[in-house]
N, C-alpha and C positions, 0 to 999 in steps of 0.2 A: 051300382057298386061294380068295381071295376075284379076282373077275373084275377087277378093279384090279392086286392082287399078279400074278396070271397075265402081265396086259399089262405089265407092269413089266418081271416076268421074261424076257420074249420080246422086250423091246426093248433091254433088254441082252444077250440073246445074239443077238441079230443085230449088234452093237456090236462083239461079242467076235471073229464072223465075218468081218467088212469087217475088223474091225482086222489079222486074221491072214491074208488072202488071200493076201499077199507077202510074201519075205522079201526081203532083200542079199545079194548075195553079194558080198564086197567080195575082191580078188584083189591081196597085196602084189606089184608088177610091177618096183618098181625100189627097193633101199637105197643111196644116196648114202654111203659112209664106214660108218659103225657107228651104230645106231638104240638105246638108251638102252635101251628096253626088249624090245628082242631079237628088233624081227620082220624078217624074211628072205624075201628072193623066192622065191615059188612058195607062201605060204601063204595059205591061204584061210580067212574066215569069213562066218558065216549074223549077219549084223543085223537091227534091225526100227527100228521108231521107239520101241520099249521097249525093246529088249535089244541088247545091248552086242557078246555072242561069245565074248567074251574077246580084243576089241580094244583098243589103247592109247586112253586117253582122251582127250589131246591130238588123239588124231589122227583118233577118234570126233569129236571138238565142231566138229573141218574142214571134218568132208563131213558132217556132221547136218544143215544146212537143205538138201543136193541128196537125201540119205537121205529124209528126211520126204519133200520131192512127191515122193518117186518111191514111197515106199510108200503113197500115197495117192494113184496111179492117176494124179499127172503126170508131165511132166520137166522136163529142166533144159534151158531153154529154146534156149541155143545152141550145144548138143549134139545132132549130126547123127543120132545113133541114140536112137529114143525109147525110155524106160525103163533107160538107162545115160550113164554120166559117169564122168570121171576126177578125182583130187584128190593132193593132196598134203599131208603134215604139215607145224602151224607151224615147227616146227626148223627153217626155213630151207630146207624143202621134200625132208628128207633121206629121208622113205620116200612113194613114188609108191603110186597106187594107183590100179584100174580096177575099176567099182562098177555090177553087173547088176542089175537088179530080176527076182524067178523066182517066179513060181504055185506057191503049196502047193497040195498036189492032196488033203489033207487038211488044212484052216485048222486051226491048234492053235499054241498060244502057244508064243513059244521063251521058256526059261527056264534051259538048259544054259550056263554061263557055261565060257569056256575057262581054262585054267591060266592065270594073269599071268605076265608077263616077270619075270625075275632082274633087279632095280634093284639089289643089290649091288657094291659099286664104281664106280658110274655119276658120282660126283662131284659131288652134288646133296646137301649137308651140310644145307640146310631138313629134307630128308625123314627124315634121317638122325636129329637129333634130336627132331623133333616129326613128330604125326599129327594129323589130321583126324579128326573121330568125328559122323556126321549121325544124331541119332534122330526118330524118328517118334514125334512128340507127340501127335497126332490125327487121326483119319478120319473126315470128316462121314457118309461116306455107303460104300460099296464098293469099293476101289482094285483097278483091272480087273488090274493086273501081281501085284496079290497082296502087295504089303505089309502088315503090320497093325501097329497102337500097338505101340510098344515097341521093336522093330526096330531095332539097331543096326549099321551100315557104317562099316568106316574105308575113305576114299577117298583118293586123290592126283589130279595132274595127269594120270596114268597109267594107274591101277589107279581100276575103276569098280565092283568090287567084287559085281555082282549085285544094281546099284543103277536101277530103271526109268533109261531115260539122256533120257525126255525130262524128268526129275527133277537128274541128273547134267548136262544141258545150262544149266539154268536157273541149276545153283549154279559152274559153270565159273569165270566171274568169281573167285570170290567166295573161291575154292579156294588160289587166288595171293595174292589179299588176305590171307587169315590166315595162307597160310602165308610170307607178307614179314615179317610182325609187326606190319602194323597193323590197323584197325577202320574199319569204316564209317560216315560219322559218323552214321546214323540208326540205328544200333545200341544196344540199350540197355544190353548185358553187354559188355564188351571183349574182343576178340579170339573173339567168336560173331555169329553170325546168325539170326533165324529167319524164318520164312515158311511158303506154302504154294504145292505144286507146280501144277502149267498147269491140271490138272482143276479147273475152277472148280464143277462139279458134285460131285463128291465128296470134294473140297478136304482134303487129305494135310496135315497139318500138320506141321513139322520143325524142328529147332533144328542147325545145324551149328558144332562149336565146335574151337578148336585145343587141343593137350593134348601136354603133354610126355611122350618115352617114357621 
């Protein structure tokens, strides 16, 4: 290995180390009524600013910019205790939630995704007939969460599928869009999108498109 490749090597695993120092621990504290996709006080999950949990999506994309500073050693600024913050889901604010920042005492990537919610019956007829399907068209360089070409995720509003979520944050928007039934008009396939996720360095390539079940 060549004294280049070495420093290479070593500047991404230090990359890999900061990145993993903290997790979330995000703690559901209060359900308003009934929560769609089926989370319940007293449940808990481990987030990062890549991984999800097996938290709802919706409710991930709420508290993702106080998640980010806080896994990256800030806080949220008008929160009396440093390194936590409380949030709510957009539904109208129907599941509460109270959200620690904790030291891994061995930095190591989370990549266990939780079981999804039962959306069954939920009364949400978009999801019912069509799905989301996001592949991964390209990777300039090394995607630190570990996706590779080819990779395919069907996502919802909800279900984030084991999909990096600051990847799942960026395509949020966009999620609604197609699945309302329109297109964006800088799109150049109808009823698709494609791009490339935030790593502007090793730039993930992806085409997200709607598709009938």
């Amino acid at each position: 290995m060549s004294t280049d490749d070495q420093a290479l090597n070593e500047w991404a695993a230090n990359i890999l180390r900061q990145e993993n120092r903290y997790c979330q621990e995000v703690t559901i504290t209060k359900v308003h009524g009934s929560c769609p996709y089926g989370h319940h006080e007293g449940q808990t999950f481990r987030v990062t600013a890549m991984h999800a949990g097996g938290l709802c999506g919706s409710l991930l994309t709420a508290i993702f910019p106080s998640v980010v500073a806080q896994h990256y050693g800030g806080s949220v600024l008008w929160e009396t205790e440093a390194g936590a913050f409380t949030g709510r889901c957009p539904e109208g604010g129907t599941v509460e939630v109270a959200v620690q920042r904790l030291d891994n005492p061995e930095p190591a990537l989370y990549k266990k995704e939780g079981l999804p919610g039962n959306m069954a019956g939920c009364g949400l007829g978009l999801l019912a007939a069509n799905r989301l399907v996001v592949e991964v068209t390209d990777i300039a360089g090394s995607c630190y969460y570990g996706h590779s070409t080819g990779d395919r995720f069907e996502i919802s509003p909800f279900h984030v599928n084991g999909m990096c979520c600051l990847l799942y944050n960026q395509l949020y928007p966009y999620i609604h869009v197609l699945l309302s039934g329109a297109t964006p008009p800088w799109a150049t396939v109808p009823h698709s999108i494609a791009g490339e996720c935030p790593d502007i360095f090793n730039r993930l390539s992806f085409r997200m498109s709607l598709e009938k079940k």
